[in-house]
N, C-alpha and C positions, 0 to 999 in steps of 0.2 A: 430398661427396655432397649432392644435394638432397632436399628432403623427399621421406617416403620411404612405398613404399604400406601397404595394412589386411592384405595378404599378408606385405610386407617386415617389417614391424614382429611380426607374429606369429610368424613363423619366426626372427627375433630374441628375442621375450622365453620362445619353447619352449625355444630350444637354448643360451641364453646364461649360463655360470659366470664367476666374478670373474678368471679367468686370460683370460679371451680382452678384456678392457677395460685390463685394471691397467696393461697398457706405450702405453694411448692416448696421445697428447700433442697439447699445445693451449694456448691462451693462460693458461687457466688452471688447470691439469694441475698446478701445484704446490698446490693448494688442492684436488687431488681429484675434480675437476671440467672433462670431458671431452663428447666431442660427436662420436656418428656423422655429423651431417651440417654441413654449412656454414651459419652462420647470417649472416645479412646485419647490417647495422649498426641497421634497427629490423624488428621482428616481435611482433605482437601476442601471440602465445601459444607456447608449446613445451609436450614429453610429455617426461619425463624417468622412467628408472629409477635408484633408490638401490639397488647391490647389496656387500654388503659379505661380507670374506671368512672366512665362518664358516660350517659345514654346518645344517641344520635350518631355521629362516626367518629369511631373509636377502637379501629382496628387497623396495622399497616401488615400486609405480609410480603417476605423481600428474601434475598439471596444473597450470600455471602461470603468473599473465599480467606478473608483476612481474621478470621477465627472466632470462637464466641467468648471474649475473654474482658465483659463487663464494660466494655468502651462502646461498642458501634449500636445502633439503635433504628437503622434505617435513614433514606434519603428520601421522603417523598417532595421531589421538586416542585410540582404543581400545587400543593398542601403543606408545602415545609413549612413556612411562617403562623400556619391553626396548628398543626401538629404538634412542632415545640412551644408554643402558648399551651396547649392540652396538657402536655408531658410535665412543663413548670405547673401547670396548677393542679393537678389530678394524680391520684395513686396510678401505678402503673405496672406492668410486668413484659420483660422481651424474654420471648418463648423459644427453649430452640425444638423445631418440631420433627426434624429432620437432618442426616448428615450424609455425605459420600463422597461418588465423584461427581466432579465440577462439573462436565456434560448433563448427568443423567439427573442432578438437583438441577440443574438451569433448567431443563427440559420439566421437568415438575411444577419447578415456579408458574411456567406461563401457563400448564395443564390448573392448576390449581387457581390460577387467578380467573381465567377462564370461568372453572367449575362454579365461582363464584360470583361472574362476573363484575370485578372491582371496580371499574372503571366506571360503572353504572349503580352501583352498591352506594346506597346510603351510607353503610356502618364502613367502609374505607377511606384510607385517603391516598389510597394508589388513584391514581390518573392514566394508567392503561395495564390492557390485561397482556402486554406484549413482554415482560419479564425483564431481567437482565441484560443490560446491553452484551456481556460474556454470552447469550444465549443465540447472539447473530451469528455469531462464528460456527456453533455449530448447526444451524439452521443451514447458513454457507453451503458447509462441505457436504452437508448430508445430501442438500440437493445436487450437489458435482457430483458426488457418488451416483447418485439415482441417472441422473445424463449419461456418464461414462456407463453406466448400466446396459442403456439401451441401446445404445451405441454397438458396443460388443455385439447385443441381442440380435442386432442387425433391425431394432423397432421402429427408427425415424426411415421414413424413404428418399431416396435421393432423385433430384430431378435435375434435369440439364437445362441450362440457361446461358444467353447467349454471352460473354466474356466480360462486354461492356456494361450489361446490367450488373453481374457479380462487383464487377469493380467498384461501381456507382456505389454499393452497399459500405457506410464507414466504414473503416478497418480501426481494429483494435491491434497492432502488434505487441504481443506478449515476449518475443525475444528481448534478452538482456543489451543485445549486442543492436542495437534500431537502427529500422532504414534514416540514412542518412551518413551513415559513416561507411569507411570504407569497405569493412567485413560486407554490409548488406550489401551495396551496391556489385559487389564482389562474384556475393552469392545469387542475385541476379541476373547476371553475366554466364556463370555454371548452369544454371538453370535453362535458360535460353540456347546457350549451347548443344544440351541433352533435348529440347523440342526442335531446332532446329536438325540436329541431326539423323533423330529418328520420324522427322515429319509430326511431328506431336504428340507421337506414341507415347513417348515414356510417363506422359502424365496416366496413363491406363493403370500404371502398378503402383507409380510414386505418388497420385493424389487421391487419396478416397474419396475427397469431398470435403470442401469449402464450408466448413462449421458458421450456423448464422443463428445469431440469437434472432427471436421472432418480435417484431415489437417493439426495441429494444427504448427506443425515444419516445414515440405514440404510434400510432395505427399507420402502417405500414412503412415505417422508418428503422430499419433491423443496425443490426451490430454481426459483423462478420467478424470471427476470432481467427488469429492463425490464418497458414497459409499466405502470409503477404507476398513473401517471395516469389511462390509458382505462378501468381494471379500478376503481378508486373512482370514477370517473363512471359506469359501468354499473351500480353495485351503488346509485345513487340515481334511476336511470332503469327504469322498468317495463315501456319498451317491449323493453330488453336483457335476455334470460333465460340465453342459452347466449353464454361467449366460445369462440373458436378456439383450441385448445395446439400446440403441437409441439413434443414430448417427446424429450430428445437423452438417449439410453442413458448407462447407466455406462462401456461400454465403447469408446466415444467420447470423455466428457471428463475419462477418468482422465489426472492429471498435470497439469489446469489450475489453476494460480495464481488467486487474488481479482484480479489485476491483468486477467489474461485475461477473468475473470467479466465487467469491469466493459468492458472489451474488448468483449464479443459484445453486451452493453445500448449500447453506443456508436455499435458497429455497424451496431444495429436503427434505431437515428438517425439515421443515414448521409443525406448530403444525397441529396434528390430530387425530386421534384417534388407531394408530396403534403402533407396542411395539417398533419405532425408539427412539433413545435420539434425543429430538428439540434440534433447535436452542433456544439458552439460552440470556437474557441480558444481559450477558458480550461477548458475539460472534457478538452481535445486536450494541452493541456500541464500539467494535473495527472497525468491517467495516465500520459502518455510520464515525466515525471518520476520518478515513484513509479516506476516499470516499470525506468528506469536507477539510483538509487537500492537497488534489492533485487538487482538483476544486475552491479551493477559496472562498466557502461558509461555513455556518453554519446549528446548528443541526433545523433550521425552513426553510431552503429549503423544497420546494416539494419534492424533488426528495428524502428527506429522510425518510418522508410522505410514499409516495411510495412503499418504499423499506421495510418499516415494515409492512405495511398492508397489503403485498406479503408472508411475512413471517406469517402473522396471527396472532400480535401482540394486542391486543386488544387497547381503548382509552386511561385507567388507565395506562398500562403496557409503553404504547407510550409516555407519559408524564413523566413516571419515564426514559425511558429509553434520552428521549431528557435533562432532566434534570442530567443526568450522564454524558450526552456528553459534554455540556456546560463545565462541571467540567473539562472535559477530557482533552478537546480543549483546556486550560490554563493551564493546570498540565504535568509538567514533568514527564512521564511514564519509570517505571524501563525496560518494554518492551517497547521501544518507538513503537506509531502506524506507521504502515508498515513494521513491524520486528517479528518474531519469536524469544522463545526461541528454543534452541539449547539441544537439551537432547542425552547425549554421555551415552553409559552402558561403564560397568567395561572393556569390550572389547574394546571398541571404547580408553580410554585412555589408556588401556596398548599398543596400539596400536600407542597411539601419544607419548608417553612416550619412547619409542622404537624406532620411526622415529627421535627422535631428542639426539638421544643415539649414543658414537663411542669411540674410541680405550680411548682417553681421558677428556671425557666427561659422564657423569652419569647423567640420568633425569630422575626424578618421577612426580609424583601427587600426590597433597594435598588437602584437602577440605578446606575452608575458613568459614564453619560454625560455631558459637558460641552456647554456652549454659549456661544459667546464667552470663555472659558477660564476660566468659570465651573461647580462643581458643581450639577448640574440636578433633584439629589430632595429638597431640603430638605421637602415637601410632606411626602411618606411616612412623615419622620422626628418633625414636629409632630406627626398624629394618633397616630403611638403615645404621643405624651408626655399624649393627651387619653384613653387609655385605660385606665382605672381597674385592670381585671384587671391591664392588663402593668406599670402604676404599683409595683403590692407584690408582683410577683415581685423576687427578689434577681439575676438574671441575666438579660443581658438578648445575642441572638447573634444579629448580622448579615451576614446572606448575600450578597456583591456579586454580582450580575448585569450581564456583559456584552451590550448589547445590537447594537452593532457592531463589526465589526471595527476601526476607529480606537478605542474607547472600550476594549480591549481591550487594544488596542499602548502609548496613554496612560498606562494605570493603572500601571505600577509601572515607565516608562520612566525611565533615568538620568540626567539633564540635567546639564552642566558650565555654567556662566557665569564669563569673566573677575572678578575682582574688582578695589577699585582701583589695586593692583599690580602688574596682569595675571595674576597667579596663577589657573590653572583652579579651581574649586572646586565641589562637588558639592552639586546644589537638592534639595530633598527631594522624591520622586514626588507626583503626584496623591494617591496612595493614601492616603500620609503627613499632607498635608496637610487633605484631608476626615477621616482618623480623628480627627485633631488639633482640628479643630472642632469635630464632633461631641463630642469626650469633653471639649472644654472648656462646649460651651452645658450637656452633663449639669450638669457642677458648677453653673455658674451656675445652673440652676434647681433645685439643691439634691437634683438624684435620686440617693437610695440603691442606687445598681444597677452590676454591673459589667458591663461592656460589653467584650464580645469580637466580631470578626472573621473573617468569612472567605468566601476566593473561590470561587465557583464556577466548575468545570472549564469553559472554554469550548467545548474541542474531545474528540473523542475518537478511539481506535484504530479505524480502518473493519476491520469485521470480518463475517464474515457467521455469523450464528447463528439459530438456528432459532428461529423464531417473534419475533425480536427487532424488534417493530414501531419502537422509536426508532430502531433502526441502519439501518432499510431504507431 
């Protein structure tokens, strides 16, 4: 039989006992492990029930992309520990009841657990009728689909609200490039430029409107996507009082992922003909990345298809950019995908620098950059030695500061060099090597103090939180 329909399969797991499977036979039918329908030699996904022969619950049904090939039997977490007691002591059969693609079986799993309600179902030992975690991802996109839908449609209304209130609303910044470095502040600057010179006008063409999730925390607590940039140029421009919202209900983006969030700000970037900075191919291939990465796919899913033809990527562009991702997906990233970096100003570390500062302790910041493959703060590290206060504290704690990304990958990289025998042998980091100076010039100039280390996190979890002005 070939795959088989949403009626088929129903009318199967209503009327189906362990007597009507037990004499299936099949290739691998001595291990238990049986198949209504004919599977071909590759298929990306199958539906399988585990039903074993014992009265009371005695049924598991589950989703599966790693094959049907006499090994996997299901995971029910909530039930594992009765279930494998059941499985050791009772006759048993895993059913495969269905095969295809991985979307449209995910999408069945949870239709069919549903139909059954399992989670409520005596005879199961599923503990929700919510499916495959692979089954969020396309829940996700489907709902960014349906947004960007109505969008187009022109279906959400837009209302004007005064600058201050928009802004009071979280921001989630979806750019690769976050405020805080110098590109944003940059692009700030250009922006503010273009309202001050046209009196405000040019927000008329260049901002459709201020995307806000509805809801997004609790009851009237939103999430604003995108747009960061125009909305802090307006709040330093006098001529802008009111920006434009369009508020997308709860019950529109219930079930979207941060992936999709950053999806629908990407979107709003979409190439076109107006004076935004698009969305660029390294913004295109950190979310498809993250996006395959959380869902268990690759950059030839559909659904990453989708997501760039959304953004207005062209054929050529889409092949380079699937062609980066490949890369991506096996390559150790100094920003790993689903992390930011972290960009602190001269405030922000005098500030950490200070927090970790007391009667008998002295802490600074240092840069860990190189130039010519030489360390480049020695400067920073003299005026503390001229500074009397931190001279007769007893400890003394420094904080490395990454300031690029190469200066980042350096710092504590493993290096082998031949020696004269050919013998690979291991250099000692950067790191190694500057503490090592450093705590030799102390002794040479005779300072009582001990000196300890340490790095500061470069990157962190992208996460979106309310009111979290660093993560936006």
């Amino acid at each position: 039989m070939s795959m088989i329909s949403y009626d088929e399969t129903k009318d199967f797991l209503t009327k189906v006992a362990f007597d009507d499977v037990k004499d299936l036979h099949g290739a691998l039918s001595e291990f238990n492990f049986v198949s209504l329908v004919y599977l071909p030699e590759e298929y990306p996904a199958i539906l399988y029930l585990v039903i074993i022969d014992k009265p009371g619950r005695n049924k598991y049904f589950g989703f599966d992309t790693k094959g049907f090939d006499g090994t996997y039997i299901g995971s029910p977490v909530t039930n594992e520990k009765q279930f494998k007691k059941d499985i050791a002591k009772y006759d048993w059969r895993c059913v495969c009841v269905d095969y295809g693609d991985a979307g449209a079986k995910a999408r069945k799993e949870k239709a069919m657990l549903e139909f059954v309600d399992a989670k409520n179902n005596p005879e199961y030992y599923n503990a929700s009728n919510g499916g495959s975690p692979f089954m969020k991802g396309y829940v996700s996109a489907e709902v960014c689909e349906k947004i960007i839908d109505k969008l187009k449609g022109g279906e959400y209304k837009k209302k004007s609200e005064p600058k201050e209130k928009v802004h009071a609303i979280t921001p989630h910044q979806v750019r690769e490039r976050a405020n805080g470095s110098k590109w944003s502040n940059d692009k700030v600057k250009e922006i503010l430029y273009k309202l001050e010179d046209t009196k405000g006008k040019w927000l008329e063409k260049n901002a459709p409107g201020v995307l806000v999730l509805e809801d997004w925390f609790d009851k009237g607590e939103h999430l604003r996507v995108g747009t960061y940039h125009g909305i802090e140029a307006s709040m330093k421009c006098d001529y802008v009082t009111e920006l434009d919202t369009i508020y997308i209900p709860k019950e529109d983006w219930d079930g979207i992922e941060e992936t999709e969030v950053e999806d629908l700000g990407l979107w709003d970037n979409r190439k076109g003909d107006n004076l935004q900075d698009y969305t660029n191919q390294s913004e295109a291939v950190s979310n498809c990345v993250d996006f395959c990465q959380k869902n268990n796919c690759d950059q030839n899913d559909p659904r990453i298809e989708k997501k760039l033809l959304r953004w207005e990527f062209g054929p050529s562009e889409i092949k380079e950019i699937k062609a980066a991702m490949r890369r991506e997906i096996v390559k150790k990233r100094i920003i790993p995908i689903g992390h930011a970096r972290i960009h602190r100003s001269p405030e922000n570390l005098q500030d950490l620098a200070e927090a970790n500062t007391n009667k008998i302790t002295h802490c600074f910041v240092m840069t860990t950059t190189n130039y010519s493959n030489k360390w480049n703060d020695w400067e920073t590290f003299i005026k503390q030695t001229q500074d009397k206060k931190a001279i007769k504290k007893s400890n003394w704690l420094i904080l490395w500061n990454h300031q690029t990304d190469a200066a980042s990958d350096d710092w504590e990289k493993v290096i082998k060099k031949k020696d004269e025998h050919g013998n690979h042998v291991i250099q000692p980091t950067r790191k190694t090597k500057v503490e090592s100076m450093i705590l030799t010039l102390s002794e040479v100039l005779n300072f009582e103090v001990k000196i300890t280390f340490r790095n500061l996190d470069y990157t962190k979890l992208k996460q979106i939180k309310k009111n979290d002005q660093e993560a936006a």
